[in-house]
MDAnalysis code that builds the backbone (N, CA, C; Angstrom):
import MDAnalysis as mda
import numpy as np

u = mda.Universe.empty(405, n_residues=135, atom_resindex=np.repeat(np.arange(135), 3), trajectory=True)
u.add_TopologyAttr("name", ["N", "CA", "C"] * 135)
u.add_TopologyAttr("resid", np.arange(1, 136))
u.add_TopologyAttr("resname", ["UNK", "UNK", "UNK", "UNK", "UNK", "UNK", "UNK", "UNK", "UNK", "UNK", "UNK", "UNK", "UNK", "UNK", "UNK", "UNK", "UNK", "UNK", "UNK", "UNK", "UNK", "UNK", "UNK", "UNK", "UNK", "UNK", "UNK", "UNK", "UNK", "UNK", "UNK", "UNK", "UNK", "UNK", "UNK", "UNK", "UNK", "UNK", "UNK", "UNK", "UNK", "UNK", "UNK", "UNK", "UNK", "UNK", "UNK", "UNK", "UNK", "UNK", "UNK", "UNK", "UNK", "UNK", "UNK", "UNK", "UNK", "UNK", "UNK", "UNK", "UNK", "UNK", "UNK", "UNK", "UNK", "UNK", "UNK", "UNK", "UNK", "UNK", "UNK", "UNK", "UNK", "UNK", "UNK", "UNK", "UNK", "UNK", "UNK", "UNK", "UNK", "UNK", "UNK", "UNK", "UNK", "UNK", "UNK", "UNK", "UNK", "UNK", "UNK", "UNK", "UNK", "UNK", "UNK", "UNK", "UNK", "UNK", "UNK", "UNK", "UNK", "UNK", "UNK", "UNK", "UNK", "UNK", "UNK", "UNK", "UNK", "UNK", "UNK", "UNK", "UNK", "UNK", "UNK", "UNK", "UNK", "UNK", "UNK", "UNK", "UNK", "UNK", "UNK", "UNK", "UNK", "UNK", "UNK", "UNK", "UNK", "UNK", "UNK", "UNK", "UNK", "UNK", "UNK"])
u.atoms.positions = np.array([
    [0.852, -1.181, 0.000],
    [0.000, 0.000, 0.000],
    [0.897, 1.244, 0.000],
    [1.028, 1.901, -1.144],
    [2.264, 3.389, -1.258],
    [1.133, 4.124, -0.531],
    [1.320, 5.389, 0.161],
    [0.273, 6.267, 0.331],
    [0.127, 7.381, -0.549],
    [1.285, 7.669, -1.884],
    [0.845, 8.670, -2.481],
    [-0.507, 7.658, -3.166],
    [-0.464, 6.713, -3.701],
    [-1.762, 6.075, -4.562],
    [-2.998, 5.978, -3.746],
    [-2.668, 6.057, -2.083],
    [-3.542, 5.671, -1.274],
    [-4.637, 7.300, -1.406],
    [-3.638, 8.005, -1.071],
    [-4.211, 9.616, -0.963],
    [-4.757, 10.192, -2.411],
    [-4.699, 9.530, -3.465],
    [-4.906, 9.645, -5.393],
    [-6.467, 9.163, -4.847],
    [-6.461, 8.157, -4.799],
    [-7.649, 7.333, -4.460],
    [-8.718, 8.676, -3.335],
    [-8.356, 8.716, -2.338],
    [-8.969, 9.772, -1.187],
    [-9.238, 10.789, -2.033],
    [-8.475, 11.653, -2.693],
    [-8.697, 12.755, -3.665],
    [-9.829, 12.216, -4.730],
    [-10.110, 10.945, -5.046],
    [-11.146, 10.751, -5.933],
    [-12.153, 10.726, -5.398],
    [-12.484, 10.153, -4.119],
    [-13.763, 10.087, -3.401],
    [-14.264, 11.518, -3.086],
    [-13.019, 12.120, -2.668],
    [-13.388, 13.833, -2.529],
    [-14.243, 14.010, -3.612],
    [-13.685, 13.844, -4.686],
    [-14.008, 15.140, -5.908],
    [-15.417, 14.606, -6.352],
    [-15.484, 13.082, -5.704],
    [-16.779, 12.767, -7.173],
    [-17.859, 12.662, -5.627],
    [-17.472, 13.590, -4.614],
    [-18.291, 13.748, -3.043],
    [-18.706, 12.363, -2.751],
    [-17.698, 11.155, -2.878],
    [-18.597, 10.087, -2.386],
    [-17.670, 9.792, -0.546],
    [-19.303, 10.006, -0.108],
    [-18.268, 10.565, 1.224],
    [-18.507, 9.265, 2.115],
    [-18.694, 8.146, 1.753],
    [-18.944, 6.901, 2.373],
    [-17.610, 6.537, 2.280],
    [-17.011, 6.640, 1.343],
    [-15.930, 5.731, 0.629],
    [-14.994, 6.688, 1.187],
    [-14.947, 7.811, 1.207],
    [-13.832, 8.958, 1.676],
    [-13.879, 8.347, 3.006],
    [-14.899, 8.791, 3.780],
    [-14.621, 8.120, 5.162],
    [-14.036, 7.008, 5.410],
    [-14.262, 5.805, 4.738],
    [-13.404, 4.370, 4.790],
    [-11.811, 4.647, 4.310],
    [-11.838, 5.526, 3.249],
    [-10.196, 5.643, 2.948],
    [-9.556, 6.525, 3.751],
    [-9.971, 7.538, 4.454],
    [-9.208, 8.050, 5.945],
    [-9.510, 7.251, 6.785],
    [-10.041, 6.011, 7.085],
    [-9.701, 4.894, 8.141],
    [-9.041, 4.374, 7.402],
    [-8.616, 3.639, 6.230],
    [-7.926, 2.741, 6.007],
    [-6.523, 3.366, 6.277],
    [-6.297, 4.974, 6.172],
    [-4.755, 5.394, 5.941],
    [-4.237, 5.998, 7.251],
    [-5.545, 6.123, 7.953],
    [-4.698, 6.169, 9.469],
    [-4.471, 4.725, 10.307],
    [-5.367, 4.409, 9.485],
    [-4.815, 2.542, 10.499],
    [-3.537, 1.874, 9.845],
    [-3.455, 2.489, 8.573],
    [-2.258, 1.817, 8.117],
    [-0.522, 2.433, 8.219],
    [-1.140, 3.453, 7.749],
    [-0.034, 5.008, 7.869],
    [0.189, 5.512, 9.136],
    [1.099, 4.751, 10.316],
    [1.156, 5.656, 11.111],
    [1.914, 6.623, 11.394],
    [3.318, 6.611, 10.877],
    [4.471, 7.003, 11.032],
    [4.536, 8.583, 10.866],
    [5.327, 8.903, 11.704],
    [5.197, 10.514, 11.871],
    [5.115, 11.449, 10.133],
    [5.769, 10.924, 9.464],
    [6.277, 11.094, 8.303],
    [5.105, 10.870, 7.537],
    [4.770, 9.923, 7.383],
    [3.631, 9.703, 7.006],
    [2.104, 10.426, 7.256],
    [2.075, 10.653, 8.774],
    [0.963, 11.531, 8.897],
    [1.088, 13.051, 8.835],
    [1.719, 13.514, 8.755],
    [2.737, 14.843, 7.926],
    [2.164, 14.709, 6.550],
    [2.344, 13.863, 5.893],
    [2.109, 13.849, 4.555],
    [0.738, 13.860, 4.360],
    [0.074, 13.188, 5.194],
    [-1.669, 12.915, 4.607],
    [-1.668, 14.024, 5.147],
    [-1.688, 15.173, 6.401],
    [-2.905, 15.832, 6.335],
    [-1.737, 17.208, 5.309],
    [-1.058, 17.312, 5.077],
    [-0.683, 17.946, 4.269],
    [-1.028, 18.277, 3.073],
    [-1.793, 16.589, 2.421],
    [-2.031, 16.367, 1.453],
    [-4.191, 16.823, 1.466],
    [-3.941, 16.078, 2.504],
    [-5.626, 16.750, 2.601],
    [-5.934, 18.086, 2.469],
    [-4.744, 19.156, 3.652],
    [-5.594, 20.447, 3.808],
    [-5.352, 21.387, 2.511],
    [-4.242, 20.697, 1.194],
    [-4.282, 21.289, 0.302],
    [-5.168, 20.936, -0.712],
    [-5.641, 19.702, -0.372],
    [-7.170, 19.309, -1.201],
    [-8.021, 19.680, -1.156],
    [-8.114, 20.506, 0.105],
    [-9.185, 21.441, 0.711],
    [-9.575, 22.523, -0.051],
    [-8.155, 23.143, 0.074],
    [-7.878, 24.565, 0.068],
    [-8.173, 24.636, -1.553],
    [-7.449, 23.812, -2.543],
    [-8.130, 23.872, -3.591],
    [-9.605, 23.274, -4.345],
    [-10.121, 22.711, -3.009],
    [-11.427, 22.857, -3.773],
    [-12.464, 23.985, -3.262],
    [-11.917, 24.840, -1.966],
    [-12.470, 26.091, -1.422],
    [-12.159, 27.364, -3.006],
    [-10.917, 27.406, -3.188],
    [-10.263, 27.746, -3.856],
    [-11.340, 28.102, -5.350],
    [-11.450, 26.704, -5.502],
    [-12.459, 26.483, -6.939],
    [-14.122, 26.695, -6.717],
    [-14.767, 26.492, -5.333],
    [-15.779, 27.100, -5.364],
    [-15.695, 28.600, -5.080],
    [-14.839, 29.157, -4.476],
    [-15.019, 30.288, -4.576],
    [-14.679, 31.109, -6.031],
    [-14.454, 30.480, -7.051],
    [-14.075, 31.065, -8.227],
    [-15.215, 31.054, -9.207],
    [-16.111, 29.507, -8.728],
    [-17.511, 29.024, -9.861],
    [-18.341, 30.372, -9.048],
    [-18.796, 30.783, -7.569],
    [-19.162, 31.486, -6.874],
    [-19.657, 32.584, -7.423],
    [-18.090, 33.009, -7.275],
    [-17.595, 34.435, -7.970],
    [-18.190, 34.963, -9.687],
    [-17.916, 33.193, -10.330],
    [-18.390, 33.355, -11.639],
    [-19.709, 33.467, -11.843],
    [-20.434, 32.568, -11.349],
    [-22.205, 32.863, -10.918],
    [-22.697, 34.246, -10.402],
    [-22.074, 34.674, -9.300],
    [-22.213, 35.921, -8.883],
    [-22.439, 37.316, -10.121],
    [-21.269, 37.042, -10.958],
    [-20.959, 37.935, -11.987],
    [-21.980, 37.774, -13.119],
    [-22.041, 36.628, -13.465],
    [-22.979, 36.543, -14.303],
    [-24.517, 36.696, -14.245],
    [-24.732, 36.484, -13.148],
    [-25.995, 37.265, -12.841],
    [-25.958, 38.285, -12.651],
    [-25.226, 39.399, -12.358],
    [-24.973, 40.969, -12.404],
    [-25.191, 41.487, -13.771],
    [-24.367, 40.356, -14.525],
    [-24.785, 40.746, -15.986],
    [-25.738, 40.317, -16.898],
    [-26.357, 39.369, -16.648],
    [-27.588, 39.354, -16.970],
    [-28.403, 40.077, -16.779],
    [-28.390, 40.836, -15.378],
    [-29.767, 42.088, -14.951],
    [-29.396, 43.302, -15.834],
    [-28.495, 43.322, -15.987],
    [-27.337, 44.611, -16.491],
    [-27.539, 44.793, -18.096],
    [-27.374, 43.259, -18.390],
    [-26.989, 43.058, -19.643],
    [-27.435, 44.069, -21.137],
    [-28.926, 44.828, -20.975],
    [-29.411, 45.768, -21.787],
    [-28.673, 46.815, -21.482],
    [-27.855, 47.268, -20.670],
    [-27.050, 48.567, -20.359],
    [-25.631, 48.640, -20.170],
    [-25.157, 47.335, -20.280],
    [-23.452, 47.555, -20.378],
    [-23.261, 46.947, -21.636],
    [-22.584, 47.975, -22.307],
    [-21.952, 47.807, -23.581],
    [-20.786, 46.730, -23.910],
    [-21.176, 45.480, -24.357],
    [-20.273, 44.718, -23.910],
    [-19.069, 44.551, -25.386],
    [-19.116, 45.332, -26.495],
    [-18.572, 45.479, -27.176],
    [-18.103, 46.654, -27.451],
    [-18.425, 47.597, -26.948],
    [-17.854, 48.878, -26.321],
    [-16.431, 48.304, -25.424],
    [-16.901, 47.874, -24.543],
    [-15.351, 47.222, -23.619],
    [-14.730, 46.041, -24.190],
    [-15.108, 45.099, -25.145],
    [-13.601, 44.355, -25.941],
    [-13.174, 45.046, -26.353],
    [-13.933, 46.340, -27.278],
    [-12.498, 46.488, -28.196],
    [-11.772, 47.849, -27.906],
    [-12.799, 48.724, -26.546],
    [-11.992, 49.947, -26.412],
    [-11.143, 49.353, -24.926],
    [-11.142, 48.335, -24.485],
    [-10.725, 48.085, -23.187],
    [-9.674, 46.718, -23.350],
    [-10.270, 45.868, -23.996],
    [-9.549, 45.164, -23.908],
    [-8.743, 44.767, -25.889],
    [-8.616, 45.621, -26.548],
    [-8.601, 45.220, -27.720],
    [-9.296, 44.448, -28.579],
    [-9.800, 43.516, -27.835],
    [-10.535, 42.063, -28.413],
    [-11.898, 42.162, -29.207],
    [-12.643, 41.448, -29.897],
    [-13.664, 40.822, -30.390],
    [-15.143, 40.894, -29.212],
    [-16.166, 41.357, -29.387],
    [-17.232, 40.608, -28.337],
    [-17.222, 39.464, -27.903],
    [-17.368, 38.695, -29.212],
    [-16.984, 37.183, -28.914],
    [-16.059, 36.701, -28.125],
    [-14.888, 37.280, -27.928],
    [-14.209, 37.030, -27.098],
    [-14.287, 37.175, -25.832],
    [-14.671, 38.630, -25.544],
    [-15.224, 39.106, -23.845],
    [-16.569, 37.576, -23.859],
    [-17.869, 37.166, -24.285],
    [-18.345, 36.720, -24.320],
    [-17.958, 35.113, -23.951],
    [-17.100, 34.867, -24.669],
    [-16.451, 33.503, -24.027],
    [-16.346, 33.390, -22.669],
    [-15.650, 34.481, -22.166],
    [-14.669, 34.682, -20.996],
    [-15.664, 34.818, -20.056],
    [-16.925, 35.905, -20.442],
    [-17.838, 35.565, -19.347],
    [-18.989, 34.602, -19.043],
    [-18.964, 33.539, -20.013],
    [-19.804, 32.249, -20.131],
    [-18.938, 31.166, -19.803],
    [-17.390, 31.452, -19.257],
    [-17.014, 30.001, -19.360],
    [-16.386, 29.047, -20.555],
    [-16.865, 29.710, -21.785],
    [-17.017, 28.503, -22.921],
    [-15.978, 27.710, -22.821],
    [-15.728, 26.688, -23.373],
    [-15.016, 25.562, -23.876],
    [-14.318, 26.148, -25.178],
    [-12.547, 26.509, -25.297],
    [-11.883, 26.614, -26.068],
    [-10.709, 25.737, -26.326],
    [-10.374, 25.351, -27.452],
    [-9.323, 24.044, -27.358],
    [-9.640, 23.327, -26.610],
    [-10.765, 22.475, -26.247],
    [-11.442, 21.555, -24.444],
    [-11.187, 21.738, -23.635],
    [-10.612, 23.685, -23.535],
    [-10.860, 23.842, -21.906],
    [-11.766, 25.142, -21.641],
    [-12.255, 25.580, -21.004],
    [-12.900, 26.658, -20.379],
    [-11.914, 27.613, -19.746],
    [-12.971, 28.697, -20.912],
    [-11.966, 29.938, -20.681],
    [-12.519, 30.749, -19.321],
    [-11.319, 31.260, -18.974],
    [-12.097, 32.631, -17.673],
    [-11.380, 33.742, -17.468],
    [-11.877, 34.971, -17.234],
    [-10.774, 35.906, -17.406],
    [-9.552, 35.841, -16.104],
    [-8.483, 36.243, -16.784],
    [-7.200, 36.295, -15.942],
    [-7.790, 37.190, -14.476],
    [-6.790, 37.211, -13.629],
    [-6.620, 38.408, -12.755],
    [-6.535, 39.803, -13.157],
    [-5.738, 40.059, -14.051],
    [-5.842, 41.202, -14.714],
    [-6.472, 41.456, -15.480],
    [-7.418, 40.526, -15.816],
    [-8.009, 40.787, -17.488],
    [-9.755, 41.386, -16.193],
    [-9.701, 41.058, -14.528],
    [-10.471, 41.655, -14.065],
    [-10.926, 42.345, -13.677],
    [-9.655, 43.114, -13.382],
    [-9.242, 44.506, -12.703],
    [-9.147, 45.241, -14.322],
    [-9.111, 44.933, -15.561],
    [-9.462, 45.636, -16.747],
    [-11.004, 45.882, -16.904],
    [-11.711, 44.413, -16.412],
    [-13.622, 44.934, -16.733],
    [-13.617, 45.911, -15.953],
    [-13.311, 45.762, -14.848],
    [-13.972, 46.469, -13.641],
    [-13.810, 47.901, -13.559],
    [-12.456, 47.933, -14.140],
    [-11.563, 49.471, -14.624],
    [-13.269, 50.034, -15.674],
    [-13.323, 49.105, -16.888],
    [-14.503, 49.273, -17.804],
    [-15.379, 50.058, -17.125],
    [-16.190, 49.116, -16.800],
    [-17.752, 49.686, -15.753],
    [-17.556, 50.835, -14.986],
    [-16.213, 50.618, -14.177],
    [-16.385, 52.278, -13.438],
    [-15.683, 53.283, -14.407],
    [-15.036, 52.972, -15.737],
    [-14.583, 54.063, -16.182],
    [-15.992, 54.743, -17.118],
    [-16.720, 53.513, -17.412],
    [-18.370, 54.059, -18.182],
    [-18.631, 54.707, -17.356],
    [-19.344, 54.226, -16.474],
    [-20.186, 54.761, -15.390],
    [-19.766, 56.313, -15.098],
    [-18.474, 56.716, -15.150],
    [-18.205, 58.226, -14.564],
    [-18.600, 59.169, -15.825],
    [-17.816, 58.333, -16.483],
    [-18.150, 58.944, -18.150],
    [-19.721, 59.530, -18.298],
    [-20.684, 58.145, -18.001],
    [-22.065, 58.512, -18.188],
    [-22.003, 59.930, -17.085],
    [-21.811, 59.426, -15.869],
    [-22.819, 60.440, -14.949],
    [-22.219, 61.789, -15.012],
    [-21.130, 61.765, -15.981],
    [-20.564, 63.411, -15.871],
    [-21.722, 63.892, -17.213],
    [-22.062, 63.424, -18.147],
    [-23.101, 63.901, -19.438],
    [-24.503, 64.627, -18.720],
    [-24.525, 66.175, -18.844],
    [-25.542, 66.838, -18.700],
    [-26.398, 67.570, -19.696],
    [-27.422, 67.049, -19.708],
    [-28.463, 67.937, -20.751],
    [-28.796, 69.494, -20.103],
    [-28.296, 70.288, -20.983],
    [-28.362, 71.861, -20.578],
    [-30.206, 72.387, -21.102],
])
């Protein structure tokens, strides 16, 4: 029994939430694994299994969050106004980025910076609009 294959296995029960089987494979690896070294390693290995699946819901979260902002929104933010004066790009492209899509079989999402660029967007519209006065 290696425990990196043991903890591969634990990481699968995680991900596909089968938490019967997770529970039996953290008994099987503390009854087997006792060694200082060893238990160093599992919860090491756990609390970063954690952390990246906190990690990843807080990102689907974040992405849900947003996308419903822009859906309510969606008749009033110019979303091809900001590819191509903000970010150079295509609609289609901003559009990918905020649906997720599947490019080359993976799903796109905007960078870190490519967020702090929308966001730059919206509040740089927004001032723009509210400075326009009808005399």
């Amino acid at each position: 029994m290696e425990l990196l294959n043991e903890l591969e296995k634990l990481q699968s029960f995680f991900q596909t939430q089968n938490t019967k089987e997770f529970k039996k494979q953290i008994e099987r690896l503390k009854n087997h694994f006792t060694s200082e070294t060893d238990v160093k390693q599992m919860d090491a290995f756990i609390e970063n299994m954690i952390k990246v699946e906190m990690t990843e819901r807080d990102r689907v979260f974040n992405e849900i969050k947003l996308q419903a902002e822009l859906l309510i929104n969606k008749e009033i933010i110019p979303f091809s106004y900001i590819a191509k004066n903000y970010f150079k790009k295509s609609k289609s492209w901003l559009y990918q980025r905020l649906n997720g899509n599947n490019i080359n079989g993976r799903p796109v999402h905007f960078t870190e910076k490519e967020i702090e660029i929308f966001n730059f967007a919206i509040q740089d519209i927004s001032k723009q609009l509210g400075s326009i006065r009808i005399h």
